[in-house]
C-alpha positions in Angstrom: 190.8 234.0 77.1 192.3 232.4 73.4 191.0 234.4 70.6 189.1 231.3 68.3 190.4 233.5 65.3 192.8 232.1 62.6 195.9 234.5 62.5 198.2 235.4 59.4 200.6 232.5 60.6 197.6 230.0 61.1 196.8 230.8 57.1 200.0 231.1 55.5 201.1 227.6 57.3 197.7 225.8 56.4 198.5 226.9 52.7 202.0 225.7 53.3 200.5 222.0 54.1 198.0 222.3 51.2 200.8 222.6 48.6 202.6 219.5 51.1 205.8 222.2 52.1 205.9 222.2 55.4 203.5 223.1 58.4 206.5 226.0 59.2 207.6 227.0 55.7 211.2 228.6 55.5 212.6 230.3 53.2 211.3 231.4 49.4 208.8 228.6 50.7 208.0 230.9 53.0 207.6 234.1 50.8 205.4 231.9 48.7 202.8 231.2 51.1 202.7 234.2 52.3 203.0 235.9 48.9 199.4 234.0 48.7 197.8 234.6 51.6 198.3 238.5 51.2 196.8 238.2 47.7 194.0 236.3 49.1 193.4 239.1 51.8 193.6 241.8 49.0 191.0 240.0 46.9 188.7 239.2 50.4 189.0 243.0 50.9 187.6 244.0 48.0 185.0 241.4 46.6 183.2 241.5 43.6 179.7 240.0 44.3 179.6 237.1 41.7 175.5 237.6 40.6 175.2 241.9 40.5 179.0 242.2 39.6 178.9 245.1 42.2 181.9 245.7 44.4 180.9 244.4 48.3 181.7 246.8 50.6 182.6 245.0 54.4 180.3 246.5 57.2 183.5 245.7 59.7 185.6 248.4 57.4 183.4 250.8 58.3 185.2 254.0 60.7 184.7 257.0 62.2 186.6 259.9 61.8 186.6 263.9 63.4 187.5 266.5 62.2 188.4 269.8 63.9 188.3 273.3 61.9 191.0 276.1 61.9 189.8 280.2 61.2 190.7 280.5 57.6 191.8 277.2 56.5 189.5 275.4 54.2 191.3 272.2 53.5 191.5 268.6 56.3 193.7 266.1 55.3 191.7 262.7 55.7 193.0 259.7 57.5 196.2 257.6 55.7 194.1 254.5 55.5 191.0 256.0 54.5 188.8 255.0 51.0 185.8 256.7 50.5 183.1 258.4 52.8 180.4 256.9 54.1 178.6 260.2 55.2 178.9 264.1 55.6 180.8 265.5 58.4 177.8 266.1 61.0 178.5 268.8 63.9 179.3 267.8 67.4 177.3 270.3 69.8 176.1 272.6 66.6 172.6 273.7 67.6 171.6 276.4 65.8 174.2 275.5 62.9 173.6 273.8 59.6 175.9 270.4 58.3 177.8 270.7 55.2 176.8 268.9 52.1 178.7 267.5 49.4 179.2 268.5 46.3 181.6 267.3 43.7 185.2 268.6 42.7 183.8 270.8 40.2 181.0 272.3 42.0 183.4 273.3 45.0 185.7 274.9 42.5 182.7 276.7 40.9 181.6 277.7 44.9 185.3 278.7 45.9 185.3 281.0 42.2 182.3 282.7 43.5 183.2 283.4 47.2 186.3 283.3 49.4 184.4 284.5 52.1 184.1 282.6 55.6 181.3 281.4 57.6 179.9 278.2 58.6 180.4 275.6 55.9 177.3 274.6 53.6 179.1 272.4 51.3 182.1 270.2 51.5 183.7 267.8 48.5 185.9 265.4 49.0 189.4 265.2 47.0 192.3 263.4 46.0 195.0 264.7 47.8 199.4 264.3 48.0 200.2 260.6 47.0 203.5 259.3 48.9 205.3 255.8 48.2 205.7 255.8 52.5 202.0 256.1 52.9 200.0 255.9 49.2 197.1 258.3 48.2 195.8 260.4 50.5 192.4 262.6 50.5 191.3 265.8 51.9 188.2 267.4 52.4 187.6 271.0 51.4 185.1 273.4 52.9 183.0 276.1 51.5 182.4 278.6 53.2 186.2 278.7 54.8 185.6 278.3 58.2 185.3 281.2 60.2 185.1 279.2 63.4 186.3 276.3 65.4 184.4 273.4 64.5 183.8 269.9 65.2 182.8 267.4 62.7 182.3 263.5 63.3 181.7 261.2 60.2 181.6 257.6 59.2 184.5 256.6 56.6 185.6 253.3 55.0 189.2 252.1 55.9 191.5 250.5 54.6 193.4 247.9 56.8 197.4 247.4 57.5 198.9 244.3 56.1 199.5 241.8 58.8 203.7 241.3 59.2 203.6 239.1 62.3 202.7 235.2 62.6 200.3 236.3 65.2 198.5 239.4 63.3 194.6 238.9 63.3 192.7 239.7 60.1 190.1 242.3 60.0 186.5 241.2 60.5 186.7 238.2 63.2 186.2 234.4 63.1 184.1 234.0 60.0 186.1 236.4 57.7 189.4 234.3 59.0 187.7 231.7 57.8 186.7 232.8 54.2 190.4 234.4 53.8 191.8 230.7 54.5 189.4 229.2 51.7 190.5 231.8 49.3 194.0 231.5 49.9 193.9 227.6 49.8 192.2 228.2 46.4 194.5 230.5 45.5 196.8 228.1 45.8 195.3 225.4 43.9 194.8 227.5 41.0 198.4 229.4 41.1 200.4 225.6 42.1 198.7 223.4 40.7 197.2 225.2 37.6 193.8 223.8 38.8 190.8 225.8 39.4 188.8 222.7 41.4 187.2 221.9 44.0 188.9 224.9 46.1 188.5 227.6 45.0 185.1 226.8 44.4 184.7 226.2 47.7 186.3 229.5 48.2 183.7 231.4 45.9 180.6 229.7 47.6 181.9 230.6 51.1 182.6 234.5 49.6 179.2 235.1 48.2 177.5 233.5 51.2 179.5 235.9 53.6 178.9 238.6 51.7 175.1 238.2 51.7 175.1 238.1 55.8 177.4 240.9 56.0 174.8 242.9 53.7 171.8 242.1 55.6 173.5 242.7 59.3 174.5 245.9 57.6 171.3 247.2 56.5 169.7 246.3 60.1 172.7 247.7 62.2 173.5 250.9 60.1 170.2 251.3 57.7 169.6 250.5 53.8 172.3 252.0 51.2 174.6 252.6 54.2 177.3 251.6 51.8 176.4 254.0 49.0 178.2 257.4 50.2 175.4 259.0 48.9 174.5 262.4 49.9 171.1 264.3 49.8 172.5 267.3 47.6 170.9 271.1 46.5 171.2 271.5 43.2 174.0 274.0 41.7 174.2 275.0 38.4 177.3 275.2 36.2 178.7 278.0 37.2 178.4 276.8 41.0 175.4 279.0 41.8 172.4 277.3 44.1 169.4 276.1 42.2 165.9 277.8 43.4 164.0 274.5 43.6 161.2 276.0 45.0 
């Protein structure tokens, strides 16, 4: 069964016949429109939501991730293509057992000061890890207690998707995100070619913010209100890393 999808070929070659090239560009023509359609899938990726100026976060980018513990190692390195977290690691089979929460950098340093012992983990923080031209920044999550255990953790991350290379490399997110990433690299176009920012890319910008307001809505009914926030319900610690009473 065909895939209704547009692909990166069907893009780059309907910005090639915008700018009247060629419907199979060769060539620098070739770099060019493809130069454009990759910055129009960059800028589709992350969107800037035109009336709360807030950074859209795609409910389709959404992944989930494991993570399995070793006796005395506090530190996981986090997927290559991974952004921020979504929510805390949550045990797999851990009756009996209490989930992490996070804390910031500082408070984990202030936690890992005070003890070195292990144990179940209470608190984990997430934090910028080795940064490699072959694979860009990574992260890794850092335990406290160490674990003293083998433990399995599941929890919800956003990703960041490869670049397509092929003519027949889908987009993430399915039909109507195809769809928007052809607008905005048609628009793209217009303003970058022709020095015009007309009828286009305003077309572009409607289609954008109209996207972005289903995928918000489907989001909050599939995965729940602020899904999107990486928020975490925290205990209070004090500066030198010590737990709050809040009794």
């Amino acid at each position: 069964m065909a895939n209704l999808a547009l692909t990166y070929g069907d893009v780059y070659k309907r910005v090639s016949e915008f700018l009247r090239i060629s419907s199979n560009p060769l060539g620098t023509d070739l770099t060019l429109v493809q130069d454009i359609t990759k910055r129009a899938y960059r800028e589709f990726l992350y969107p800037v939501h035109p009336e709360s100026g807030l950074l859209h976060t795609w409910s389709f980018l959404r992944s989930r991730g494991t993570i399995r513990t070793k006796v005395g190692e506090y530190l996981y390195p986090l997927p290559s293509n991974f952004v921020t977290i979504l929510s805390s690691p949550k045990l797999i089979n851990g009756e009996g057992k209490m989930n992490p929460e996070y804390v910031d950098v500082t408070k984990w340093m202030g936690l890992r000061t005070t003890s070195v012992a292990t144990g179940t983990p209470e608190y984990y923080c997430v934090d910028i890890g080795e940064y490699h031209p072959e694979t860009g920044q990574l992260h890794d999550v850092k335990f406290w207690y160490t674990p003293d255990a083998v433990y399995d953790y599941t929890y919800y991350y956003v990703f960041e998707p490869e670049a397509p290379t092929l003519s027949t490399d889908y987009f993430v997110g399915g039909i109507a995100a195809a769809e928007v990433i052809q607008q905005m690299a048609v628009g793209i176009a217009e303003s970058q070619e022709d020095e015009n920012d007309g009828e286009q890319q305003n077309k572009a910008s409607r289609m954008l913010a109209a996207y972005m307001l289903w995928d918000k809505a489907y989001a909050m009914n599939a995965f729940g209100p602020g899904w999107d926030d990486a928020r975490q319900v925290t205990r209070p610690l004090d500066r030198a890393g010590e737990v709050t009473d809040v009794s």
